[in-house]
N, C-alpha and C positions, 0 to 999 in steps of 0.2 A: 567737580572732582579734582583733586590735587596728588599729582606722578610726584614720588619720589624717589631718587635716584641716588642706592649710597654707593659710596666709592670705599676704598678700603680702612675698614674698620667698621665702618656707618653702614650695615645694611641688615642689622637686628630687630626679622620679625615680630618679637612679642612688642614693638611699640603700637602695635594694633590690636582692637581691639575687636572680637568678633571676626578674624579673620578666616577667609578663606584662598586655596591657592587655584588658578587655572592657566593650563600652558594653552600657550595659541600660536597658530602661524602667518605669516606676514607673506606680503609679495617679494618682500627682498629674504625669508627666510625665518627661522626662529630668534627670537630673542635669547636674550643670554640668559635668561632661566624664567621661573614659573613668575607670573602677575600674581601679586599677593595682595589681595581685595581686604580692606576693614578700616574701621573709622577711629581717629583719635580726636577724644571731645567734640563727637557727633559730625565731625566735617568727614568725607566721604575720600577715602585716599586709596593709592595704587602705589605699592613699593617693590622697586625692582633693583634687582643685584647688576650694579654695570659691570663686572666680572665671574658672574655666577656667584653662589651661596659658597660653594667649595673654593671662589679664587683663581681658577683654573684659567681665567681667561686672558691673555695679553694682551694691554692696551691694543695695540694694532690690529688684533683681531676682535673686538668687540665688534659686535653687528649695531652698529647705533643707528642705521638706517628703518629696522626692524625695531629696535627699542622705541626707537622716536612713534613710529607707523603704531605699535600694538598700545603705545599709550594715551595716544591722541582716538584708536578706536576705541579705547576703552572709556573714552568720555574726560579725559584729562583734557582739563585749561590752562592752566599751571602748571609747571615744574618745580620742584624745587630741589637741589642735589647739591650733593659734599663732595669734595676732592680734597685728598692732603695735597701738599705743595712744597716747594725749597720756595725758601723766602733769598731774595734777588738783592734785598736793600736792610739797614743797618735797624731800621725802627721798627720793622714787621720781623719780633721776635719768634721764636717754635712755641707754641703754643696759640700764638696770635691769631683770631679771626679778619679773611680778609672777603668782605662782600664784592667782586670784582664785578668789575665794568664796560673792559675791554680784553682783546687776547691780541697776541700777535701769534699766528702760524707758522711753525717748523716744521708740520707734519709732511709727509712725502707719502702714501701709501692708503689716506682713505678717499672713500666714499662723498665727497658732503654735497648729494644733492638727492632729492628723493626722485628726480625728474630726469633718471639716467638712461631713458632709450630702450631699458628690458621690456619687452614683452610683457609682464605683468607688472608694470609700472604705470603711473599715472603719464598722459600722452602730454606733448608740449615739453618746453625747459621754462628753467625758473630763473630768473636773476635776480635774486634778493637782496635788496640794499642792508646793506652791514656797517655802517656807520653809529646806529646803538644797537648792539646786536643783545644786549641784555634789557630785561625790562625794569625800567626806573620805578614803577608802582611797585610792583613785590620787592625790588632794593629793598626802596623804603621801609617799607613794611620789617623786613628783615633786622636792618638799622636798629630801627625804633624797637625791635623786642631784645634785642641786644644789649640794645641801652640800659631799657629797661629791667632788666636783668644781673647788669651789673659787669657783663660779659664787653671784655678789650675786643674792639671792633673798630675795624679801620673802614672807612666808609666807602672807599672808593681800589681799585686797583687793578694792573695791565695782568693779566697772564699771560704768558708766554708756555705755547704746549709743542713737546717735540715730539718725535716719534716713538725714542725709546726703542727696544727693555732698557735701554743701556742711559747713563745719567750723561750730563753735559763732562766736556774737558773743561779745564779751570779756563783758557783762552775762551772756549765758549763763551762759559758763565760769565766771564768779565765783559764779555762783547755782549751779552741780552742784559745788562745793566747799562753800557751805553745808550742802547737802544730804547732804554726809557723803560724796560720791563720791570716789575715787580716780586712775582712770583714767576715758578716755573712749575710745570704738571706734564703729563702723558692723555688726558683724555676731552678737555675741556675743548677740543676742535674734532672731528669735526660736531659734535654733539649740539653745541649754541648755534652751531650754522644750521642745524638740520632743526631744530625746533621752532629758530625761526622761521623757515621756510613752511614748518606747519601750521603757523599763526598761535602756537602756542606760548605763556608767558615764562619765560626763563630766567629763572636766577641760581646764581652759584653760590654756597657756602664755601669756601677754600680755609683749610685749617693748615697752617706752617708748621713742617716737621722738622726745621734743619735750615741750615744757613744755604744750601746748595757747597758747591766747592770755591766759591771766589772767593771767600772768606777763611782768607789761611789763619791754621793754628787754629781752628774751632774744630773740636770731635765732633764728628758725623753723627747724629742723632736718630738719621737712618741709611739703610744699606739696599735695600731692596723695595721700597715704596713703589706702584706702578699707576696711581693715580694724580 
């Protein structure tokens, strides 16, 4: 089975075929809306709204704990999920596909461990080594139908995910470009931590809306993006 997770804009039921929806509950709580069951060219998938179908949900409140738990029991091995993004650097134009590789952490306020001491959690803690926290096989994979396709694809890249609602200050921005960052997003943390840690295969579609703000004198291509 193949989870997939759209982020805003990406999360249009009819790409399934034969579908059917079932809400379920988790030890950490409901996910952010119903598991949508149906196959595209016979592969067996699960597509969930990482903000609810209506939007409704703030990065920082997304229960990714539960998302992660209800997709991994639903028989998911893979991941595969979209995020728009501000592009950080001058060649990863808006529109740009960025298959991303690594993150670096701003977040202040989630979750990212499934191993967190509640009472109906799994017993033990986890330290899971995060040095490739994305899976280089489905990359690939990704890559390659990219190419294929004909579709501008950057092959490799950092994201950098803060907390949000609120966008970076330009000092920010200019400082997560020091820092070697690429794109920037609101959800891509702790979500890659927590899949890892389920043993499931994670990769990111990151699609660039906008320069972010370091980039003076470019109009803002968005204003409100939360993924």
């Amino acid at each position: 089975w193949i989870g997939i997770i759209g982020g805003s804009g990406l999360d249009d039921p009819d790409i399934l075929e034969g579908r059917t929806e079932r809400y379920v509950d988790t030890p950490y709580g409901k996910p952010s809306d119903a598991l949508i069951l149906g196959k595209i060219k016979n592969v067996e998938c699960v597509l969930l709204a990482r903000h609810g179908r209506q939007h409704t949900i703030m990065p920082s409140n997304v229960n990714y704990q539960a998302n992660i738990w209800a997709l991994r029991e639903e028989g998911c091995t893979h991941l595969l999920v979209t995020t728009a993004c501000g592009s950080l650097r001058e060649e990863i134009q808006p529109g740009d596909i960025v298959i991303i590789d690594q993150f670096i952490d701003r977040t202040t306020k989630r979750a990212q461990t499934l191993y967190d001491g509640q009472p109906t959690s799994p017993p033990g803690v986890s330290h899971v080594p995060m040095a490739e926290p994305f899976c280089n096989k489905t990359r690939d994979v990704l890559v390659e139908v990219a190419r294929s396709q004909g579709i501008k694809c950057h092959v490799r890249g950092t994201m950098l995910t803060i907390e949000g609602p609120r966008f970076s200050s330009r000092a920010e921005s200019l400082m997560f470009r020091q820092w070697g960052a690429d794109v920037i997003n609101m959800t891509t943390v702790p979500e890659v931590v927590l899949a890892k840690e389920a043993g499931l295969c994670y990769a990111s579609i990151a699609m660039a809306t906008d320069y972010d703000c370091w980039k003076e004198h470019e109009e803002a291509c968005v204003t409100h993006f939360t993924t």
